[in-house]
MARMI-47576 format. One line per field, with one value per residue (C-alpha): residue in one letter; y, z, x. Coordinates in steps of 0.5 Angstrom, whole numbers, plus 500, padded with zeros to 3 digits. Each point is the difference from the previous one (the first is absolute). Example, Ala and Ser with C-alpha at 12.3 -4.5 7.8 and 13.67 -1.06 7.14 Angstrom:
2
type	(A; S);
v	(491; 507);
w	(516; 498);
u	(525; 502);
END
This chain:
126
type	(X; X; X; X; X; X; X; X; X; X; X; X; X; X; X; X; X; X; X; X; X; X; X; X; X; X; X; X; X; X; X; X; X; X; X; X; X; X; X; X; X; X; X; X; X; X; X; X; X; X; X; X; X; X; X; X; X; X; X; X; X; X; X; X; X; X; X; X; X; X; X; X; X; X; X; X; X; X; X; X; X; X; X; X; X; X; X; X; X; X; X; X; X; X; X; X; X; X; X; X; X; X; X; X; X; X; X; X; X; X; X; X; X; X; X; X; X; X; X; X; X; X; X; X; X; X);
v	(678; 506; 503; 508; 503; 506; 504; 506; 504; 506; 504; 505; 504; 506; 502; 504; 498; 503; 497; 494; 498; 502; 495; 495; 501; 499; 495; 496; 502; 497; 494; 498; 503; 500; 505; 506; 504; 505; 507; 501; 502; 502; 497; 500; 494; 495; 497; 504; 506; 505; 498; 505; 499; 495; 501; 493; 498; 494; 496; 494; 495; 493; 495; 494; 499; 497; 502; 500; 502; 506; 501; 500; 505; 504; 500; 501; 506; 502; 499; 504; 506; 500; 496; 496; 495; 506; 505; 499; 500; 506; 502; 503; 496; 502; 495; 494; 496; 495; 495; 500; 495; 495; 497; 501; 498; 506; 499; 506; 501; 506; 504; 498; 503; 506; 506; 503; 493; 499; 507; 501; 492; 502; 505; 496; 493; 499);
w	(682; 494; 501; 501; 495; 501; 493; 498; 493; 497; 496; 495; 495; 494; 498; 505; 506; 505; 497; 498; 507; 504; 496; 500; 508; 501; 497; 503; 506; 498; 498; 506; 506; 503; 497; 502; 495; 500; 497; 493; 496; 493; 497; 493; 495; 500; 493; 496; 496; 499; 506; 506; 507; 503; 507; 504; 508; 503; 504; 504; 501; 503; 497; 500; 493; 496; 496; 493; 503; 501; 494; 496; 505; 498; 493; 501; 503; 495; 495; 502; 502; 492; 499; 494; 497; 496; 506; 500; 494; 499; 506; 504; 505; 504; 505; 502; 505; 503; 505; 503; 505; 504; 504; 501; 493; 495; 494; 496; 503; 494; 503; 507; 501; 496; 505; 500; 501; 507; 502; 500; 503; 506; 501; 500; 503; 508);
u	(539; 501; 507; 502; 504; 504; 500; 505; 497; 503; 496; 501; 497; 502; 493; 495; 505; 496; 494; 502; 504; 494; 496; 505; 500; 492; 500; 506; 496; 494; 504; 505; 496; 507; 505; 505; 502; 506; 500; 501; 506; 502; 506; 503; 498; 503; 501; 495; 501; 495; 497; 498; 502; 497; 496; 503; 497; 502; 493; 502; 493; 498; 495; 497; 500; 505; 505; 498; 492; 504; 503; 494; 497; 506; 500; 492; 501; 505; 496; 494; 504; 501; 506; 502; 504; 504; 500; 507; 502; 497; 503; 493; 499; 494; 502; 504; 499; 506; 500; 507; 501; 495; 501; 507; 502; 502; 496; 503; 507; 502; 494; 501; 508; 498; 502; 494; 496; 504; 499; 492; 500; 504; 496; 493; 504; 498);
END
């Protein structure tokens, strides 16, 4: 019996926001089947100099595929919308996509108690 699993994803981008958080939306879509998505917001960089703001959305998600299954899928996706291993450094980030929490656990607990982070997935939470 495959198990359902809960995803909480925070995306972000600083190059062609719009563009590339459209993209990266269809694609979760496609991807998850079932997904939800808060609206998106602008929020000052975090970390980065010489970096844009970042266009942030929260999406919540179920699957049956497994963590590292998700992972990969993620960094696929990142990958095809133009992100590359030295995106940050330079500061472009054309998208990134994170996983938060599954199923109850927080993945990446900085990123999920940032303010912002709360603020757009009280909004999409049931």
């Amino acid at each position: 019996m495959t198990m359902w699993n809960n995803v909480i994803l925070c995306l972000g981008s600083n190059t062609d926001c719009e563009a590339n958080l459209k993209s990266a939306v269809s694609l979760l879509r496609a991807y998850f089947g079932s997904i939800r998505f808060s609206e998106a917001i602008y929020t000052e960089p975090i970390g980065l100099s010489d970096s844009g703001l970042f266009l942030n959305q929260v999406a919540v998600a179920g699957t049956n595929a497994s963590l590292e299954e998700v992972r990969r899928a993620v960094k696929a996706m990142e990958k095809r919308l133009g992100r590359m291993s030295d995106s940050k450094q330079k500061g472009k980030i054309p998208i990134d996509i994170d996983l938060l929490l599954w199923n109850g656990t927080i993945l990446k607990p900085a990123d999920w108690e940032k303010e912002y982070v709360q603020l757009l997935f009280r909004s999409v939470a049931d």
